[in-house]
RODO-2510 file (C-alpha; in nm, 4 decimals, decimal comma):
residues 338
     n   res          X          Y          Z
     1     x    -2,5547     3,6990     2,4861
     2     x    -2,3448     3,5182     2,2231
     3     x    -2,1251     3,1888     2,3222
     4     x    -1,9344     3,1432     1,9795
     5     x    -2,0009     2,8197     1,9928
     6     x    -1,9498     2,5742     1,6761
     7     x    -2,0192     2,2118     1,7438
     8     x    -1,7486     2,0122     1,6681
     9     x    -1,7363     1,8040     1,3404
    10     x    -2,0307     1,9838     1,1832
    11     x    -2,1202     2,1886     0,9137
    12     x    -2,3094     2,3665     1,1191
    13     x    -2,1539     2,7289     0,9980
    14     x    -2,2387     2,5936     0,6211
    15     x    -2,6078     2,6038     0,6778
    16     x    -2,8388     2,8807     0,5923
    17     x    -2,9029     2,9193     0,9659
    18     x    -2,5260     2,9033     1,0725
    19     x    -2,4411     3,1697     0,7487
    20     x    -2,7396     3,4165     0,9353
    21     x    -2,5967     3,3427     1,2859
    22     x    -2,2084     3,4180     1,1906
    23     x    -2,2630     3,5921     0,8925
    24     x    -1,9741     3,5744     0,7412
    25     x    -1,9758     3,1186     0,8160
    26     x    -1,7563     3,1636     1,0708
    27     x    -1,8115     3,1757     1,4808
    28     x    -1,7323     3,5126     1,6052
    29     x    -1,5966     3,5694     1,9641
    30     x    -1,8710     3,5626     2,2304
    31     x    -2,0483     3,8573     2,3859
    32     x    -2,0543     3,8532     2,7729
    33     x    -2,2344     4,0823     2,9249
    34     x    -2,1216     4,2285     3,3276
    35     x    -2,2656     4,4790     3,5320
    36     x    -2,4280     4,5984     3,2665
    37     x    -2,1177     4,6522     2,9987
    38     x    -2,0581     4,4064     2,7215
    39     x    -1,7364     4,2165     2,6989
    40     x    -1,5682     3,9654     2,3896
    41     x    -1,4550     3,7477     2,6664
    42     x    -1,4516     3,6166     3,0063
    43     x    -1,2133     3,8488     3,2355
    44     x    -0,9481     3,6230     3,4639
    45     x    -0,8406     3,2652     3,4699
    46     x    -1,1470     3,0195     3,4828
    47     x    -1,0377     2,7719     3,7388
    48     x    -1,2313     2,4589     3,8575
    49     x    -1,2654     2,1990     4,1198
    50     x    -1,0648     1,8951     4,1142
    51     x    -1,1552     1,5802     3,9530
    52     x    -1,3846     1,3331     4,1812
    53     x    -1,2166     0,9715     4,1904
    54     x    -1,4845     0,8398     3,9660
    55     x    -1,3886     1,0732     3,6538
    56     x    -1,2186     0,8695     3,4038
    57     x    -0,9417     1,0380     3,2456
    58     x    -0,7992     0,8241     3,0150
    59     x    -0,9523     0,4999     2,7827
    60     x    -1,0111     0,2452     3,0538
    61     x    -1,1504    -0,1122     3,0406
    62     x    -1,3125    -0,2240     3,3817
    63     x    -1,3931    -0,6137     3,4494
    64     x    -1,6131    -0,7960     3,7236
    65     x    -1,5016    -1,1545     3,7766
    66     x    -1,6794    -1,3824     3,9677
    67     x    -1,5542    -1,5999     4,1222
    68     x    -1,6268    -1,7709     4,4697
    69     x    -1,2760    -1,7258     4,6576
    70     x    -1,0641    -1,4529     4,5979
    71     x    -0,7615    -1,3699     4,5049
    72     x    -0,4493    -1,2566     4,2392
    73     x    -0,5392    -1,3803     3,9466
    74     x    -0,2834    -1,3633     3,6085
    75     x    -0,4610    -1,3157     3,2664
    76     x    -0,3962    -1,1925     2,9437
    77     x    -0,6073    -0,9380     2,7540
    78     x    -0,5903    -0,9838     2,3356
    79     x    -0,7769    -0,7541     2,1300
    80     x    -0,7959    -0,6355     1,8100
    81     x    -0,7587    -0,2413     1,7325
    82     x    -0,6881    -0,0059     1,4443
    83     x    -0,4678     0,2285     1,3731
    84     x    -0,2170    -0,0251     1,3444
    85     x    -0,0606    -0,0870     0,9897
    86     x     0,2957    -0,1870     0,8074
    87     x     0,3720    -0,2444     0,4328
    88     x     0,7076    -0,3836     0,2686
    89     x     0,9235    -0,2053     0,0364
    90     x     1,1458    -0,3586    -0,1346
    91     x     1,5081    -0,2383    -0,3622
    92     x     1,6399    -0,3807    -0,6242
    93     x     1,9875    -0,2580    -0,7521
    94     x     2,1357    -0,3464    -1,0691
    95     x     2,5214    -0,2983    -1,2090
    96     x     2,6333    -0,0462    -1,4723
    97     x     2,5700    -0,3504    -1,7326
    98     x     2,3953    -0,6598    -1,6688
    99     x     2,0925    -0,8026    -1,4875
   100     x     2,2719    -0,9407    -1,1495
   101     x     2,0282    -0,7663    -0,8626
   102     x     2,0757    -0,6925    -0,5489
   103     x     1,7750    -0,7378    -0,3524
   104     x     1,6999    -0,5649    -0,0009
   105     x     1,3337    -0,5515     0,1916
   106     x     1,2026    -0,3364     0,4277
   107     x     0,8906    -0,3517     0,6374
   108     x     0,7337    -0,0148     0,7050
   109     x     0,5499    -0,0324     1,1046
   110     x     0,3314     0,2777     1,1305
   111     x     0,1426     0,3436     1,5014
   112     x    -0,1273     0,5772     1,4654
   113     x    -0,3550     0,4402     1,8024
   114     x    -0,2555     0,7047     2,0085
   115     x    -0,0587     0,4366     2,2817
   116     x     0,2778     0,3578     2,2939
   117     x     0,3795    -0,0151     2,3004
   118     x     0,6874    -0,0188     2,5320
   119     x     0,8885    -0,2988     2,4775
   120     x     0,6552    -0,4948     2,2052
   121     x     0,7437    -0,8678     2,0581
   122     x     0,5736    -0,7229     1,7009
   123     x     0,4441    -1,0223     1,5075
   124     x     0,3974    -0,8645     1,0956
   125     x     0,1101    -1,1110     0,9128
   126     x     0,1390    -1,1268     0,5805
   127     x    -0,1633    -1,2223     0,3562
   128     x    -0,5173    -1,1185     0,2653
   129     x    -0,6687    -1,1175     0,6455
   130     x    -1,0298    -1,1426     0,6254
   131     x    -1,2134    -0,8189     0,7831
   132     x    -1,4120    -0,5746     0,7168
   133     x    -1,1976    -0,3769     0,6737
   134     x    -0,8949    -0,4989     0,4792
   135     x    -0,5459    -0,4683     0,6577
   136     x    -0,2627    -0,6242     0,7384
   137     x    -0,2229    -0,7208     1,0760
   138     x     0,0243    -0,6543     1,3327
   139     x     0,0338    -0,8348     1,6857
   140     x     0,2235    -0,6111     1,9958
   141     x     0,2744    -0,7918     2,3094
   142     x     0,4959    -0,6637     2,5934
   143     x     0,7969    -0,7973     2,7090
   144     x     1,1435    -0,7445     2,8435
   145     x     1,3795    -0,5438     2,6423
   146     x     1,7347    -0,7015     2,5401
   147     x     2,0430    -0,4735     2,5344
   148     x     2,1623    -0,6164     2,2262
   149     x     2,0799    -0,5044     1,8983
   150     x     1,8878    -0,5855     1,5785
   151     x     2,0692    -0,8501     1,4299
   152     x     2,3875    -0,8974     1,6705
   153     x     2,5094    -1,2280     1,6940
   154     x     2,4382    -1,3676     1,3450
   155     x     2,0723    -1,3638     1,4420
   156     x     1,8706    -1,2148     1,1380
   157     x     1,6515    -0,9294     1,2777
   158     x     1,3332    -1,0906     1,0982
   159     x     1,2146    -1,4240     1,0743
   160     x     0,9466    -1,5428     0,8685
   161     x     0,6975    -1,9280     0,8807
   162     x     0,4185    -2,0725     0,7665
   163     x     0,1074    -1,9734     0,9845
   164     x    -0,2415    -2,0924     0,9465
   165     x    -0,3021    -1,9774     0,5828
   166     x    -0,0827    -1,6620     0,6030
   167     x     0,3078    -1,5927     0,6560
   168     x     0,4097    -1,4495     1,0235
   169     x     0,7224    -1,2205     1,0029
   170     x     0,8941    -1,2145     1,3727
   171     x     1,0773    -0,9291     1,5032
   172     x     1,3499    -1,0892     1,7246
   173     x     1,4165    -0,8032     1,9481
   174     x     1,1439    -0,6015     2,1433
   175     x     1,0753    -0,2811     2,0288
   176     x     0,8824     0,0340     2,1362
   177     x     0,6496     0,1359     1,8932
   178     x     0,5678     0,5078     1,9894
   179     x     0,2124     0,6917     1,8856
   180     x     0,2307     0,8402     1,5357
   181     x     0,5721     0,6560     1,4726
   182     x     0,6829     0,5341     1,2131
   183     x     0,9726     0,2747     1,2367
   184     x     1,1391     0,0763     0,9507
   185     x     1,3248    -0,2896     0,9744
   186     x     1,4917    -0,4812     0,7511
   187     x     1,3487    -0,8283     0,6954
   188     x     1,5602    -0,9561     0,3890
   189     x     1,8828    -0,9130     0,1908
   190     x     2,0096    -1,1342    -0,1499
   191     x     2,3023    -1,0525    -0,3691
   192     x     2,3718    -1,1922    -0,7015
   193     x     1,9896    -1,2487    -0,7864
   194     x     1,9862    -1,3865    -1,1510
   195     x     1,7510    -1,1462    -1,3978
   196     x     1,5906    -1,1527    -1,7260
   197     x     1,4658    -0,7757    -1,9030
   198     x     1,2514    -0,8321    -2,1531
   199     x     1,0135    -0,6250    -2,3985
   200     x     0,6539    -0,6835    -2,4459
   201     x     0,4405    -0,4956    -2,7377
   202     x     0,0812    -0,5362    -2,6267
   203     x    -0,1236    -0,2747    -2,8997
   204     x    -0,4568    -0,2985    -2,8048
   205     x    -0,6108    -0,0188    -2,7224
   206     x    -0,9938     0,0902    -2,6761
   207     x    -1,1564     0,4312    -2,5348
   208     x    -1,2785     0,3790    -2,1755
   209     x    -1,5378     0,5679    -2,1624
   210     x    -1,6700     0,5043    -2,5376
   211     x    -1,8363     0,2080    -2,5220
   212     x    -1,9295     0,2090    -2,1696
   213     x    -2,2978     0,0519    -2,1236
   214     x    -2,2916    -0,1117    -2,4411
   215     x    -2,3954    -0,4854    -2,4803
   216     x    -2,1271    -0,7148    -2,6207
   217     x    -2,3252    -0,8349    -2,9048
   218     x    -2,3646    -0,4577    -3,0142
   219     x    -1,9636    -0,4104    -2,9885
   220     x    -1,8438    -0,7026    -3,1181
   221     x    -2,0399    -0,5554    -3,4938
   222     x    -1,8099    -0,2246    -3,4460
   223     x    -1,5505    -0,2522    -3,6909
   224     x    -1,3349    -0,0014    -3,5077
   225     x    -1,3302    -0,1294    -3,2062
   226     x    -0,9791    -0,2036    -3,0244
   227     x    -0,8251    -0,0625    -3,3353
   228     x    -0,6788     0,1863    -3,2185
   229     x    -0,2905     0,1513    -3,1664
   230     x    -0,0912     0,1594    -2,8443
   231     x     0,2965     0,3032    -2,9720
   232     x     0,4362     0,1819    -2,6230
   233     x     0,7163    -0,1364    -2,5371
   234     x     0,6513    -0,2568    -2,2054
   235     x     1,0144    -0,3370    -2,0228
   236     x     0,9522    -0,6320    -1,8118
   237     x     1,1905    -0,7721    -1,5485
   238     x     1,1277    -1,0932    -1,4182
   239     x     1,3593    -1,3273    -1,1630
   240     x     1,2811    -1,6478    -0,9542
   241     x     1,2217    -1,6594    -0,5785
   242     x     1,3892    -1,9376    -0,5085
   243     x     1,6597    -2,0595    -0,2816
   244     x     1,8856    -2,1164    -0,5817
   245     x     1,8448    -1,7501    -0,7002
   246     x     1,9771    -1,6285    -0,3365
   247     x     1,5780    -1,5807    -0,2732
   248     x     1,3500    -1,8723    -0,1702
   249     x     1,1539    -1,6799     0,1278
   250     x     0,7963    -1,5705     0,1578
   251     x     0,7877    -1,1576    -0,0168
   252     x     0,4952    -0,9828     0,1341
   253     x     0,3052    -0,7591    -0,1262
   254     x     0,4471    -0,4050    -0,1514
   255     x     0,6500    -0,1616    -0,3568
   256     x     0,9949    -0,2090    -0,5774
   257     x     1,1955     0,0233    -0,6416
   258     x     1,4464    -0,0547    -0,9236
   259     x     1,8125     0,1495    -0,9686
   260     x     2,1037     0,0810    -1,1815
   261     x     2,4379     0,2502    -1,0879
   262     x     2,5474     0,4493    -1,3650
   263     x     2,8920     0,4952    -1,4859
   264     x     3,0278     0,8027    -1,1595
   265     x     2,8770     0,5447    -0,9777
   266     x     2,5559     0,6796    -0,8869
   267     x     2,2551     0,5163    -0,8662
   268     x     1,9676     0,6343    -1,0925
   269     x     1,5977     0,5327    -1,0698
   270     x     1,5441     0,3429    -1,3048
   271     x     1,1366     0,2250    -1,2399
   272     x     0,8718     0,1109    -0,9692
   273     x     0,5876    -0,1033    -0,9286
   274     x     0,3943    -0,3451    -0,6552
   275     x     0,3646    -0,6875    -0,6304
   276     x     0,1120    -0,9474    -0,5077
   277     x     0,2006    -1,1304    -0,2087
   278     x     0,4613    -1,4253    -0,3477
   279     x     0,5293    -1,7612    -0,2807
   280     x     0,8603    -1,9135    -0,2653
   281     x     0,9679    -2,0662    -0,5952
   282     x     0,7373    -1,8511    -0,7771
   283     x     0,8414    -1,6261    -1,0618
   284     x     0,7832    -1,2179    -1,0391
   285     x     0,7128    -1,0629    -1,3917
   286     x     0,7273    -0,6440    -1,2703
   287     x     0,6689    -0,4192    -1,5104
   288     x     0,9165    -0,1269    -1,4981
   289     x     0,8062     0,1322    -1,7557
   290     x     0,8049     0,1837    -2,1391
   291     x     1,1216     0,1889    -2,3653
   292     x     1,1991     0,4969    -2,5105
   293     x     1,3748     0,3414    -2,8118
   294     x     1,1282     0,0921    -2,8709
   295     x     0,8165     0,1614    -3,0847
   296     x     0,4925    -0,0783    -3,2136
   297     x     0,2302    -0,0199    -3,4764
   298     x    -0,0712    -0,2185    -3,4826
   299     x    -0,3318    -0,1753    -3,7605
   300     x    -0,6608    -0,3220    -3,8932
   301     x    -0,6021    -0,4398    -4,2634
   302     x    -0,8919    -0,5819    -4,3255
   303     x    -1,2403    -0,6990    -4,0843
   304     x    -1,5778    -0,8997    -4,2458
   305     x    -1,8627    -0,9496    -4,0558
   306     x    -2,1430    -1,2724    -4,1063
   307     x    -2,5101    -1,2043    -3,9666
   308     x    -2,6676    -1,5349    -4,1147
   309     x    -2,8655    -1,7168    -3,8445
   310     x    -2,6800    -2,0256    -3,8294
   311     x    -2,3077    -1,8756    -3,9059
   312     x    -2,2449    -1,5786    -3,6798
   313     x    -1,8944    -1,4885    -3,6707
   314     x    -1,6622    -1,1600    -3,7544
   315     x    -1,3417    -1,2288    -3,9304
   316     x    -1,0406    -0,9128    -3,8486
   317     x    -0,7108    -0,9452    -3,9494
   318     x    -0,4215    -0,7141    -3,8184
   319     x    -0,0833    -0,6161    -3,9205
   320     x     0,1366    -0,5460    -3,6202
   321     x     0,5379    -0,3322    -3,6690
   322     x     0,8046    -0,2850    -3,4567
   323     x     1,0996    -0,0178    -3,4581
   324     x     1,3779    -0,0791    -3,2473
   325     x     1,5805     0,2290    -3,2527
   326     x     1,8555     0,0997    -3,0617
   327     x     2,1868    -0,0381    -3,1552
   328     x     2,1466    -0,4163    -3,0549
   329     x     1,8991    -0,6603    -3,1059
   330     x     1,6096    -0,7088    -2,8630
   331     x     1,3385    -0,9488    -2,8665
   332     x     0,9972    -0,8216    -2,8340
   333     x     0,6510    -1,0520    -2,7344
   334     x     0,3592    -0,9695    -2,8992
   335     x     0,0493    -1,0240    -2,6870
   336     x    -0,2928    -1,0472    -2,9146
   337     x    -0,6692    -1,0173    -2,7238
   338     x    -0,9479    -1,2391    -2,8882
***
């Protein structure tokens, strides 16, 4: 009389017909009416007839080849799925004073395709990889699994080249990737990375949401605008990636994590951010947070305005401060924005 049946995905229980049927918008038990009596339910076990050979239980790809003789024939299958991601990590650890780093990466595999990989070669490609959807890519391909571990032997457990226009990271031993694991390897390790911290005082600031829509000619004749101030000192921290700096390998975009071991010897976070894929012997400029001892002011003293037809122009001046609350001396860039 009633099946209690909901199709799956829908909103079918959210419609006005679903809300009559259920009442309440959701499916009630089914009404099954035998010999004449009404039951919520079927009575017994429900068993069925075995499977036919044709039923397909699991995802299955099924070729014809011609060919005029026959015969075994070896080939490889290459495809490319979803469900398949990684990202690096990357920390950074600093002494209790100082700015030597020490520098460790990780690269995050995640398998969410719902098939293991038993005994994978994983290839990790790092760059932006034109799809449609945007992702980095990861290549599985089976193989035979070696005893030894990651790393044994002097053998780093990652190796990175140049490939096409991207950078291929190479797992050296075979792994098995398991559905809806996630499995973490470290690709890199420096010590004694030379630093530099330094402050920058950037103090415009504008609503977002103020001038939104506007035409530039019609801002540019607000005298307010960008005037008001922005109080915060960015801390910057910025270090080479070369192979004289202990660095000098391909980093793959991804989060840093930066500590600094405090006096019991603990190590206290200290800031994050994410960086851009980078280069070798290219310079990273991560911003770490805001200083809480450092303060800027930045103020419109004066702004004059010219409307005649051949000598447009708006003249602003600015007086910028900065408090450094601290007991040493700092140096602080000031950014300005035409």
């Amino acid at each position: 009389m009633r099946s209690g049946y909901t199709p799956a995905g829908s909103n079918f229980v959210q419609t006005q017909y679903g809300m009559q049927q259920f009442g309440n918008g959701q499916p009630d038990q089914p009404i099954i009416e035998i010999d004449g009596k009404l039951r919520f339910g079927l009575p017994g076990l429900p068993l069925f007839p075995p499977l036919s050979d044709e039923t397909i239980v699991k995802p299955t790809l099924s070729w014809q080849i011609q060919s005029e003789t026959a015969g075994r024939v070896n080939a490889e299958l290459n495809y490319v799925t979803g469900g398949l991601n990684w990202d690096a990590a990357y920390n950074v650890v600093a002494p209790e004073t100082g700015d030597l780093l020490d520098l460790t990466g990780w690269v995050t595999m995640r398998n969410q395709t719902g098939k293991t990989f038993e005994n994978a070669r994983i290839k990790l490609m790092a760059g932006n990889v034109n799809k449609v959807q945007m992702v980095q890519a990861i290549s599985v391909s089976g193989g035979a699994m070696d005893s030894t571990a990651f790393g044994i032997g002097g053998q780093p457990p990652v190796t990175e080249k140049k490939f096409d226009e991207y950078h291929l990271y190479e797992l050296h031993q075979p792994t098995t990737l398991h559905d809806k694991e996630t499995k973490q390897v470290e690709f890199t390790s420096a010590t004694g990375v030379q630093s530099d911290r330094y402050y920058v005082y950037d103090g415009f600031k504008i609503d977002p949401t103020r001038y939104q829509g506007w035409q530039i000619e019609n801002i540019r004749q607000q005298s307010d605008y960008g005037t008001q101030s922005n109080p915060s000192v960015w801390v910057m921290r910025e270090f080479a990636n070369t192979t004289a700096n202990h660095l000098g390998i391909p980093l793959p975009a991804g989060r840093v994590r930066f500590y600094r071991r405090d006096t019991d010897g603990h190590l206290e976070f200290t800031g994050e951010n994410v960086i851009e894929h980078t280069a070798q012997d290219e310079t990273l400029h991560i911003f770490t947070g805001t200083a809480f001892d450092l303060v800027g002011e930045r103020k419109q003293t004066s702004y004059r305005i010219n409307q005649n037809q051949n000598a447009r122009s708006v003249d602003e001046s600015f007086e910028i401060k900065l408090r450094n609350h601290t007991k040493e001396a700092v140096e602080i860039r000031v950014v300005e924005h035409m």
